[in-house]
PyMOL commands that place a pseudoatom at each C-alpha (Angstrom):
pseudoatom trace, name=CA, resn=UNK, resi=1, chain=A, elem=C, hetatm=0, pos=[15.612, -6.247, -1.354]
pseudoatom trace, name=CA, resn=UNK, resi=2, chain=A, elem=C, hetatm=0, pos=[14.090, -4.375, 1.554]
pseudoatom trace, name=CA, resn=UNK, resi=3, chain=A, elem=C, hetatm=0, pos=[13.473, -6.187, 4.133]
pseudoatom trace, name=CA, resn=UNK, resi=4, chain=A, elem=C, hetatm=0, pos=[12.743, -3.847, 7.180]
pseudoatom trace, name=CA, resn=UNK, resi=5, chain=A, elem=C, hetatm=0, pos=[9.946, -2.373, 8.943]
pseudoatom trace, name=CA, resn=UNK, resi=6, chain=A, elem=C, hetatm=0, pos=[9.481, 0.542, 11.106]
pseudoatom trace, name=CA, resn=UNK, resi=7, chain=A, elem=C, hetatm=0, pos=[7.871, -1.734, 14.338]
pseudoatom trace, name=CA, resn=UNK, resi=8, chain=A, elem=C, hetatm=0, pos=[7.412, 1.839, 16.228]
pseudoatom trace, name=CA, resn=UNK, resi=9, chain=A, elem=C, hetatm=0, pos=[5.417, -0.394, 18.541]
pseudoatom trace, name=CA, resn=UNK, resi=10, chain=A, elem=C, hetatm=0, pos=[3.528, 2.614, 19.554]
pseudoatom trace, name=CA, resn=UNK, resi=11, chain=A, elem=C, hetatm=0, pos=[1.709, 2.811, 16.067]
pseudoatom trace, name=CA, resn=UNK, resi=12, chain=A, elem=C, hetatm=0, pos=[1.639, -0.709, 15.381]
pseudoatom trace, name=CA, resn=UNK, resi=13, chain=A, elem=C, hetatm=0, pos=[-0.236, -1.111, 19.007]
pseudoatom trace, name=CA, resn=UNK, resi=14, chain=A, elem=C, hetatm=0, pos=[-2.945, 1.638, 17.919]
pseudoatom trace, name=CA, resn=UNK, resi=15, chain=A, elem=C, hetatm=0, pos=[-3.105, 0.031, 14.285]
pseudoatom trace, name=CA, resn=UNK, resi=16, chain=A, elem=C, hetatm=0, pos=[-3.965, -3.252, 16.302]
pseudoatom trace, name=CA, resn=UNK, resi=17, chain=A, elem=C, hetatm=0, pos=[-6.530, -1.647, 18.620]
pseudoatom trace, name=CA, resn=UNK, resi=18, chain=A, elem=C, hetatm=0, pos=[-7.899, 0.437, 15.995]
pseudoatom trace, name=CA, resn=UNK, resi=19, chain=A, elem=C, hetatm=0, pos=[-8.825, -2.060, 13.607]
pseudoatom trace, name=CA, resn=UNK, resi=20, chain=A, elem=C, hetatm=0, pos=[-7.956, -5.850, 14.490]
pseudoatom trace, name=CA, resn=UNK, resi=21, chain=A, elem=C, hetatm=0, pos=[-11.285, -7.787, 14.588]
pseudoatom trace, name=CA, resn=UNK, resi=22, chain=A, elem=C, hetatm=0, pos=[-12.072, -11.484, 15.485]
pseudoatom trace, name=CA, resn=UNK, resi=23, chain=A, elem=C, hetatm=0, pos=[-14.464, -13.979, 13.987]
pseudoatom trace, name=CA, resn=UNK, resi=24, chain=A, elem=C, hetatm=0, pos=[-14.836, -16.100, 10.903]
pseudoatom trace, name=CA, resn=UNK, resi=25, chain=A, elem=C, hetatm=0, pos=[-13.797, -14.119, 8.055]
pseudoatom trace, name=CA, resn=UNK, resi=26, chain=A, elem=C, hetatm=0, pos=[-13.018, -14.573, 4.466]
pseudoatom trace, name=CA, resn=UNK, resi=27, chain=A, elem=C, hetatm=0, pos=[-10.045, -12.686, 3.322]
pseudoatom trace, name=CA, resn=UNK, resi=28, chain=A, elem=C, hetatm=0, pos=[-9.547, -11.428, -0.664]
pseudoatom trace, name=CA, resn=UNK, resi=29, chain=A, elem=C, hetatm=0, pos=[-7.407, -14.810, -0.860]
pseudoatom trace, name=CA, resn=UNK, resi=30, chain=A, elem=C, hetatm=0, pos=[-10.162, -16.563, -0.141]
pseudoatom trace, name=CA, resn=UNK, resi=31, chain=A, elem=C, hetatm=0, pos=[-9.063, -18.244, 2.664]
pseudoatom trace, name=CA, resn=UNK, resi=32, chain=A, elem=C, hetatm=0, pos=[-10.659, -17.931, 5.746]
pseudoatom trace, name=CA, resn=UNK, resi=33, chain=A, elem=C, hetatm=0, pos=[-9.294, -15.952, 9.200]
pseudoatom trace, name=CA, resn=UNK, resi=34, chain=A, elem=C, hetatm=0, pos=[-10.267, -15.728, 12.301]
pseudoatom trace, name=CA, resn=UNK, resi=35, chain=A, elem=C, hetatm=0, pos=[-8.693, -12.421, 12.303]
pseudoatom trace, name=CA, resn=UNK, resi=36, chain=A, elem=C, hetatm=0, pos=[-9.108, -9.353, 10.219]
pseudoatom trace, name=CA, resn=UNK, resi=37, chain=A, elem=C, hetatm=0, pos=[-7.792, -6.233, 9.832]
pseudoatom trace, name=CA, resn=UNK, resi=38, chain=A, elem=C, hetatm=0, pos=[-10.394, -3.783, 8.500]
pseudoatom trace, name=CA, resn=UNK, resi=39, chain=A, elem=C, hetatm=0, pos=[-7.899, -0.584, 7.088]
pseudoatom trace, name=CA, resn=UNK, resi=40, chain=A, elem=C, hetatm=0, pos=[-11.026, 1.775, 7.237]
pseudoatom trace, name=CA, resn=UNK, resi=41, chain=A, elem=C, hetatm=0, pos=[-10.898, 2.092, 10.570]
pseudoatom trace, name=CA, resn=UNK, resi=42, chain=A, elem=C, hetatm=0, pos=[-7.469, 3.115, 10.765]
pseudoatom trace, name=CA, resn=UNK, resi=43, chain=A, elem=C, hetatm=0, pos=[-7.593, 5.034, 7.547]
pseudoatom trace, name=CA, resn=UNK, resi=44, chain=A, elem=C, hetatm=0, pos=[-10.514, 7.322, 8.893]
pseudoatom trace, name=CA, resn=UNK, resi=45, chain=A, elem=C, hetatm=0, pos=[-8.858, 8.549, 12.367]
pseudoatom trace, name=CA, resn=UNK, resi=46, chain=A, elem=C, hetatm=0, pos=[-7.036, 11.641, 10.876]
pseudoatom trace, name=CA, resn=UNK, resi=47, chain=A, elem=C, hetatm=0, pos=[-4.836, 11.329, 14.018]
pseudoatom trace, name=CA, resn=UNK, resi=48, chain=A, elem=C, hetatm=0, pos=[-4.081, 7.145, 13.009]
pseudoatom trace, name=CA, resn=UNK, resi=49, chain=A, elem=C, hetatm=0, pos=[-3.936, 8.349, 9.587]
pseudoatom trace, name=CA, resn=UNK, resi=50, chain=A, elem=C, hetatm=0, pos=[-1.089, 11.303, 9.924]
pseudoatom trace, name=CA, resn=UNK, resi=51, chain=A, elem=C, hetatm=0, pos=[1.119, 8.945, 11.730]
pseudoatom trace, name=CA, resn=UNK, resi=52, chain=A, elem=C, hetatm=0, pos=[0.871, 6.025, 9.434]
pseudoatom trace, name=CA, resn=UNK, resi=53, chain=A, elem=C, hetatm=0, pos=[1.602, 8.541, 6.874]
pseudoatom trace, name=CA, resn=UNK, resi=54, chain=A, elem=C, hetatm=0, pos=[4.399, 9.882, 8.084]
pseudoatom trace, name=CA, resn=UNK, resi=55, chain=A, elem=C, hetatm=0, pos=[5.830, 6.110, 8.856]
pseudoatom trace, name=CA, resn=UNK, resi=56, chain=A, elem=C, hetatm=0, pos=[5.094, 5.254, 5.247]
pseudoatom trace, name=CA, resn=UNK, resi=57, chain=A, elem=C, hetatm=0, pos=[7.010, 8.624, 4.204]
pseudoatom trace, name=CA, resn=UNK, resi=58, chain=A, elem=C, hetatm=0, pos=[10.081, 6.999, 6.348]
pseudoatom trace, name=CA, resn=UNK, resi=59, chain=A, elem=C, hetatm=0, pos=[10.276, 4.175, 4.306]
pseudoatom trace, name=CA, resn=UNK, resi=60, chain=A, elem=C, hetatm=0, pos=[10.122, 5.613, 0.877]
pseudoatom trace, name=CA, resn=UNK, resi=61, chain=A, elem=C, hetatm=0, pos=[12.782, 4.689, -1.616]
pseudoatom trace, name=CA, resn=UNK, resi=62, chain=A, elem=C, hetatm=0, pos=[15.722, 7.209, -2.017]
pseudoatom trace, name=CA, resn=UNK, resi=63, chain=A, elem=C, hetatm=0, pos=[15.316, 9.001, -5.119]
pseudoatom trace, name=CA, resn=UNK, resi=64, chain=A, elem=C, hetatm=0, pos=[11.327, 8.508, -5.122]
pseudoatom trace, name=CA, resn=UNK, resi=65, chain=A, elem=C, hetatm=0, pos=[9.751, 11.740, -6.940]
pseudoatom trace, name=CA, resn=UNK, resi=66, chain=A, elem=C, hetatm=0, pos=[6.117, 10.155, -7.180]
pseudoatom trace, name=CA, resn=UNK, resi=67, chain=A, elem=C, hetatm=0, pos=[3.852, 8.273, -5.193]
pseudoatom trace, name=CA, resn=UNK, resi=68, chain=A, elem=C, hetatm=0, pos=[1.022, 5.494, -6.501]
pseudoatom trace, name=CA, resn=UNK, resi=69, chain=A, elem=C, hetatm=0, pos=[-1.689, 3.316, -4.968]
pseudoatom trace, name=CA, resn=UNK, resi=70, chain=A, elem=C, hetatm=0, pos=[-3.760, 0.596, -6.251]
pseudoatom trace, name=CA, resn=UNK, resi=71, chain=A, elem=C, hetatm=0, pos=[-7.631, 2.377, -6.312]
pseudoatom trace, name=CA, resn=UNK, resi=72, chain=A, elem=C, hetatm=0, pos=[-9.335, 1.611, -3.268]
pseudoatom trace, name=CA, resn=UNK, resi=73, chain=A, elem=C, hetatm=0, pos=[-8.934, 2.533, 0.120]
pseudoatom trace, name=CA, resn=UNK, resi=74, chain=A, elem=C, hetatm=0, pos=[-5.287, 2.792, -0.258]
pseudoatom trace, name=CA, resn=UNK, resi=75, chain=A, elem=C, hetatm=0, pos=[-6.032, 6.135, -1.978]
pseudoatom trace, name=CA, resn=UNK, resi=76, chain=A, elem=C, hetatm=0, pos=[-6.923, 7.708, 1.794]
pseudoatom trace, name=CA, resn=UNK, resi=77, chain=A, elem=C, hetatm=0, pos=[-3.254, 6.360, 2.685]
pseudoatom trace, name=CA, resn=UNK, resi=78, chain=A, elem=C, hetatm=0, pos=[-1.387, 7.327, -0.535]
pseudoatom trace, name=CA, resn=UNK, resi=79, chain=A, elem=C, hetatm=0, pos=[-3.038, 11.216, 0.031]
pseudoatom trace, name=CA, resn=UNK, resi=80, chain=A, elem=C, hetatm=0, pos=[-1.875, 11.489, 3.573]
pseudoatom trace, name=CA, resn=UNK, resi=81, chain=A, elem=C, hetatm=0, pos=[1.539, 10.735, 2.004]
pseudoatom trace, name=CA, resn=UNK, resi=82, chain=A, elem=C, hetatm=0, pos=[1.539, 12.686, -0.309]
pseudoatom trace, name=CA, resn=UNK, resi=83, chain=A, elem=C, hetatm=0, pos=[0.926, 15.781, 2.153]
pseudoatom trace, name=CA, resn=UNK, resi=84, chain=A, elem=C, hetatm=0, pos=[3.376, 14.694, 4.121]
pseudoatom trace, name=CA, resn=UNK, resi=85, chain=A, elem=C, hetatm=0, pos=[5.999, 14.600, 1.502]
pseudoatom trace, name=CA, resn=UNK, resi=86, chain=A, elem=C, hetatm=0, pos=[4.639, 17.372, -0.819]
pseudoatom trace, name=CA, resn=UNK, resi=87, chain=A, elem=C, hetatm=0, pos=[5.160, 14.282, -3.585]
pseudoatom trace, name=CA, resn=UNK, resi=88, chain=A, elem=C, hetatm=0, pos=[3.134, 14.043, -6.770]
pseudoatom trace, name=CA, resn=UNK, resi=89, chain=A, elem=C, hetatm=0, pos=[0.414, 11.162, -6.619]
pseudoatom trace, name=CA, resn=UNK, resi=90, chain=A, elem=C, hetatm=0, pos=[-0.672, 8.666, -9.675]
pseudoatom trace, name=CA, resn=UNK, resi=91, chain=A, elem=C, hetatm=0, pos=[-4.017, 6.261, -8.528]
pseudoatom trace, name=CA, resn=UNK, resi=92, chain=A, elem=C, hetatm=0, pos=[-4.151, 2.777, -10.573]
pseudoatom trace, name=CA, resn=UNK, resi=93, chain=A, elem=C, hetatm=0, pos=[-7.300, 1.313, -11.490]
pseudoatom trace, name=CA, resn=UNK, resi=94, chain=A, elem=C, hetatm=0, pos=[-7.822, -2.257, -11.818]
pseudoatom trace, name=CA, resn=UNK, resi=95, chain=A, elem=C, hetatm=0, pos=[-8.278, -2.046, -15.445]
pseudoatom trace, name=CA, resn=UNK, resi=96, chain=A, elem=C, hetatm=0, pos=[-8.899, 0.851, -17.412]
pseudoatom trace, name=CA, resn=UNK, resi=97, chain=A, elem=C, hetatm=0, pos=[-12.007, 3.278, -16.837]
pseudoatom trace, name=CA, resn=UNK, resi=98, chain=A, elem=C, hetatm=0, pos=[-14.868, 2.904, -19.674]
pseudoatom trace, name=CA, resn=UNK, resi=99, chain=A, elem=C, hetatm=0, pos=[-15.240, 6.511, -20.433]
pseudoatom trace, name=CA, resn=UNK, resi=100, chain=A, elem=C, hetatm=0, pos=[-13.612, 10.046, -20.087]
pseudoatom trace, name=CA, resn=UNK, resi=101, chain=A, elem=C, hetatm=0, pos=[-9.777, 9.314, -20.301]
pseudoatom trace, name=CA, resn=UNK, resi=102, chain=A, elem=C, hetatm=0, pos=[-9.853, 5.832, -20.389]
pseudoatom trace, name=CA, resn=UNK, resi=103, chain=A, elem=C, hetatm=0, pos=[-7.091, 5.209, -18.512]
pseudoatom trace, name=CA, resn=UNK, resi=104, chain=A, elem=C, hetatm=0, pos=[-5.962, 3.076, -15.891]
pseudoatom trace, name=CA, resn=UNK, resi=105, chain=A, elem=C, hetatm=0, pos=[-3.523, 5.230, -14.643]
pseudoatom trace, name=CA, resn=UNK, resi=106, chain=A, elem=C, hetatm=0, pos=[-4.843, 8.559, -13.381]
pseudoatom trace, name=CA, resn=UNK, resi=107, chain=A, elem=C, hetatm=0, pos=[-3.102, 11.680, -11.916]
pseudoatom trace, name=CA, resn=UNK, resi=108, chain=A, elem=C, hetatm=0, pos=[0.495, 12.140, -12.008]
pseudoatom trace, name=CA, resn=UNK, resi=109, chain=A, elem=C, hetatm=0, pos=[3.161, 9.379, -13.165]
pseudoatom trace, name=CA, resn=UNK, resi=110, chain=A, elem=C, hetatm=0, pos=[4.726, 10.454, -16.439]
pseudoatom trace, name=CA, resn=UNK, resi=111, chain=A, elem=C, hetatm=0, pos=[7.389, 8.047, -18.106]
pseudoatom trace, name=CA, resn=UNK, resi=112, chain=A, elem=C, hetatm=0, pos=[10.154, 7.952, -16.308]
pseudoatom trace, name=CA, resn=UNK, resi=113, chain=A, elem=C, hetatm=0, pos=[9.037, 8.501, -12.731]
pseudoatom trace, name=CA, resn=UNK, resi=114, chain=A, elem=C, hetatm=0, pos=[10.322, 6.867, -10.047]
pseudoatom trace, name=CA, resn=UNK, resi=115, chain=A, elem=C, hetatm=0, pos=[7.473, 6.196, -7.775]
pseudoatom trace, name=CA, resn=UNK, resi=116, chain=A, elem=C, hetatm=0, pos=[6.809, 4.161, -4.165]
pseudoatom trace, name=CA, resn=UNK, resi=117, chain=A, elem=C, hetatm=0, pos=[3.860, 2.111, -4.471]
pseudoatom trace, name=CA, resn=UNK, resi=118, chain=A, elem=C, hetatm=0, pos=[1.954, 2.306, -1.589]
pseudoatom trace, name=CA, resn=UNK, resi=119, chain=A, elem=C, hetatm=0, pos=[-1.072, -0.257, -0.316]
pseudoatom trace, name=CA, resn=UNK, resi=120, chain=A, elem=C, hetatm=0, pos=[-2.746, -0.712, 2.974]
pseudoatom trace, name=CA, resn=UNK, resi=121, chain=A, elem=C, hetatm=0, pos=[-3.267, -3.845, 3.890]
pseudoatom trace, name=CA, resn=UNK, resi=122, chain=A, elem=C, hetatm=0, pos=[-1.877, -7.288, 1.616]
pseudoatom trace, name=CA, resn=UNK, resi=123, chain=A, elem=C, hetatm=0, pos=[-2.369, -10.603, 1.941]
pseudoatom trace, name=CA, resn=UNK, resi=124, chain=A, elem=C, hetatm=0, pos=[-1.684, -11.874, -1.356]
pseudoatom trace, name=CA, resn=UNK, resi=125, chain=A, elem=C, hetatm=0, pos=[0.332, -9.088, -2.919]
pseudoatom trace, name=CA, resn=UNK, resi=126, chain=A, elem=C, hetatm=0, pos=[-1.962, -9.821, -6.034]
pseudoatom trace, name=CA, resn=UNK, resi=127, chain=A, elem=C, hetatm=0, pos=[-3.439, -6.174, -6.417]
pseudoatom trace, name=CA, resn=UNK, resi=128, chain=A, elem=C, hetatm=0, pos=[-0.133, -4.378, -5.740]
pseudoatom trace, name=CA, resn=UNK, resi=129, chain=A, elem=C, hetatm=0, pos=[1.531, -6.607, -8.546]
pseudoatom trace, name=CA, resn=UNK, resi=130, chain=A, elem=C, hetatm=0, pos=[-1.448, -5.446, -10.784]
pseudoatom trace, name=CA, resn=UNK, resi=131, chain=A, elem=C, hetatm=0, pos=[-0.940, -1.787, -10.141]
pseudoatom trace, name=CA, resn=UNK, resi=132, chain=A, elem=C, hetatm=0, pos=[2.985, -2.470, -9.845]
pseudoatom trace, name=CA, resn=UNK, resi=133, chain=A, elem=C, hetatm=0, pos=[3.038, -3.903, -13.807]
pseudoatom trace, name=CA, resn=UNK, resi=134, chain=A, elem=C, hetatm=0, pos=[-0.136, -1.325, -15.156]
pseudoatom trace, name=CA, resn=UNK, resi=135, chain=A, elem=C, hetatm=0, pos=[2.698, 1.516, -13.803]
pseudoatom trace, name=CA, resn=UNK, resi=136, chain=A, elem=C, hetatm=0, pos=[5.789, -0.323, -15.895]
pseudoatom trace, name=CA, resn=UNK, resi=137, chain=A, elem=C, hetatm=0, pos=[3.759, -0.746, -18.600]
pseudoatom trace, name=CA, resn=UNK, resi=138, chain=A, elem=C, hetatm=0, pos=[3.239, 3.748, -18.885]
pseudoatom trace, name=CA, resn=UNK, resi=139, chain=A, elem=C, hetatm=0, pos=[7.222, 3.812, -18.384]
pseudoatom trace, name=CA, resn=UNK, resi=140, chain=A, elem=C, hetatm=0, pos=[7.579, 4.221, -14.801]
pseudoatom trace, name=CA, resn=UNK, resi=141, chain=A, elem=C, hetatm=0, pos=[9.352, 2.603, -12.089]
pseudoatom trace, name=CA, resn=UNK, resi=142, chain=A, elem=C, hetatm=0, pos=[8.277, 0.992, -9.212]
pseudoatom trace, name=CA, resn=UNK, resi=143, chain=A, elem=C, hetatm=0, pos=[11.549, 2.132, -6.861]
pseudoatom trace, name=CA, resn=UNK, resi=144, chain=A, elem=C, hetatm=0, pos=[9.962, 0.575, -3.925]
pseudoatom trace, name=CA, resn=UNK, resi=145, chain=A, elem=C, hetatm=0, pos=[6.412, -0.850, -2.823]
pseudoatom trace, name=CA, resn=UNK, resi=146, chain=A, elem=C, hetatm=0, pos=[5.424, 0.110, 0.908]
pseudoatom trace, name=CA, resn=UNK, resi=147, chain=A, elem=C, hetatm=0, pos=[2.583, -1.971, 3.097]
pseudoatom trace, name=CA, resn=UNK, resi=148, chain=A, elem=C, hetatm=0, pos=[1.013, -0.809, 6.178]
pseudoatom trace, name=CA, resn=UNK, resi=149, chain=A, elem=C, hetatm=0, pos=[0.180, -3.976, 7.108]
pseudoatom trace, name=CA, resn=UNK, resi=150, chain=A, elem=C, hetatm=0, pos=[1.856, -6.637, 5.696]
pseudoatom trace, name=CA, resn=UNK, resi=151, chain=A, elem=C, hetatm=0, pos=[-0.054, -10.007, 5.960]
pseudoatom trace, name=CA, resn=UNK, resi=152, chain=A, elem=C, hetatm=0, pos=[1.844, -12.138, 3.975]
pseudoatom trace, name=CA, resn=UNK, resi=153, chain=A, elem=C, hetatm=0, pos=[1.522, -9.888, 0.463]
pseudoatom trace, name=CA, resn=UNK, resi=154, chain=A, elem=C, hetatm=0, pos=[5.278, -9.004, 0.716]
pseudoatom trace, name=CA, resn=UNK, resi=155, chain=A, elem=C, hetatm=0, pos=[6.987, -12.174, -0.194]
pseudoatom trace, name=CA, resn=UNK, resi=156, chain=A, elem=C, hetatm=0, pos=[5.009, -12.969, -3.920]
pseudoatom trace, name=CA, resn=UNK, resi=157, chain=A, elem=C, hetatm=0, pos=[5.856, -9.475, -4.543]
pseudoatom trace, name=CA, resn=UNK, resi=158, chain=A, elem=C, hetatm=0, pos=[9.560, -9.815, -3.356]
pseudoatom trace, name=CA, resn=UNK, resi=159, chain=A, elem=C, hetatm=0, pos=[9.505, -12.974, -5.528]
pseudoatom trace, name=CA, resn=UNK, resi=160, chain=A, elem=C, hetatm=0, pos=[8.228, -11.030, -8.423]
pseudoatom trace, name=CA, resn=UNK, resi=161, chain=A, elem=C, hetatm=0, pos=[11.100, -8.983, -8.284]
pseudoatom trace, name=CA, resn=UNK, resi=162, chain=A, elem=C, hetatm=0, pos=[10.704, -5.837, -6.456]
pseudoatom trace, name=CA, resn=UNK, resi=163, chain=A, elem=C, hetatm=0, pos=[11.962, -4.446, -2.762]
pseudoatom trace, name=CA, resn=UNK, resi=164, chain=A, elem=C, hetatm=0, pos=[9.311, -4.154, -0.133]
pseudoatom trace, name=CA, resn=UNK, resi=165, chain=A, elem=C, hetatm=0, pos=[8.970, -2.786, 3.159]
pseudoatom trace, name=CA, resn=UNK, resi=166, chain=A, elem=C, hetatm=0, pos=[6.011, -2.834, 5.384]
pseudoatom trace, name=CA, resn=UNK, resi=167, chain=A, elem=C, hetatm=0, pos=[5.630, 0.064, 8.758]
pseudoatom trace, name=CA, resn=UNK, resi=168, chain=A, elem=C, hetatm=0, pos=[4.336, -3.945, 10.203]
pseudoatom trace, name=CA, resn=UNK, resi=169, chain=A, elem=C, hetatm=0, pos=[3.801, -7.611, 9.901]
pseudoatom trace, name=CA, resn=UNK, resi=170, chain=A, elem=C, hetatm=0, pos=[1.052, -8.824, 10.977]
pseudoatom trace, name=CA, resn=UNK, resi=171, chain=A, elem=C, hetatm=0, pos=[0.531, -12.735, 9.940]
pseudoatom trace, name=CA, resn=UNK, resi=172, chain=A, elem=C, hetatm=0, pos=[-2.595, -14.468, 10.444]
pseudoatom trace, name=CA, resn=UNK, resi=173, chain=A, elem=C, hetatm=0, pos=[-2.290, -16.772, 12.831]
pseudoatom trace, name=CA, resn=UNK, resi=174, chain=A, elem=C, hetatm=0, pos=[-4.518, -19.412, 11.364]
for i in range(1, 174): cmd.bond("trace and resi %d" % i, "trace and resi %d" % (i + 1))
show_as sticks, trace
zoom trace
């Protein structure tokens, strides 16, 4: 299992300034934090955005030929990736759409893919298991799942199994 991070402390430093914010706050846990970490406004400053991109590209498994995010704002990150690596991209859906296709897998991640999973922040690693097992289920596999942030999300999802890296980790302090 992966257990590295890029720490360029460069990024990490702007990732802090950019979007670190203190106060009472209830994470997706929910527990409470006095700190938060609010990804859009590191996920809207192209600038922010091309260089976490291109650290997430760093840490993508060998042999990765697709790319996936849970939906959300992890989408922003996981298309920045994918222009940096010229890599097909597959967005999961918490459950399956009512209409149109009805899937809950959308875009591109036949059977037999080999894809990184890749989510912003996690605290709880319970969304990126979700989208990690709705991907298995089609037929592919999850080669690696990569964090921006890590707040604590990487070890259930180490314990379920699968290697994880994070570009940093960021614990709350609380």
């Amino acid at each position: 299992m992966s257990d590295r991070t890029t720490a360029d402390p460069e990024l990490v430093r702007r990732l802090v300034e950019a979007s670190e914010l203190h106060g009472d706050f209830v994470l997706s846990s929910g527990k409470r934090s006095n700190v938060y970490f609010d990804k859009f406004r590191f996920l809207t400053q192209p600038d922010l955005l091309r260089d976490l991109a291109h650290a997430v590209a760093g840490l993508l498994a060998d042999g990765t030929d697709h790319l996936a995010a849970p939906e959300g704002a992890a989408t922003l990150l996981v298309a920045a990736v994918s222009l940096e690596t010229g890599l097909p991209t597959a967005v999961v859906r918490k459950e399956p759409k009512a209409y149109g296709t009805r899937e809950q897998v959308e875009g591109h991640a036949p059977p037999g893919a080999r894809a990184t999973l890749i989510e912003d922040v996690s605290t709880t690693g319970h969304q990126v298991l979700a989208a990690a097992k709705a991907l298995e289920a089609t037929g592919v596999t999850i080669a690696r799942i990569v964090l921006a942030i890590d707040r604590g999300g990487a070890e259930p999802l180490r314990e379920a199994g699968y290697d994880v890296a994070a570009v940093t980790v960021l614990r709350p302090t609380d």
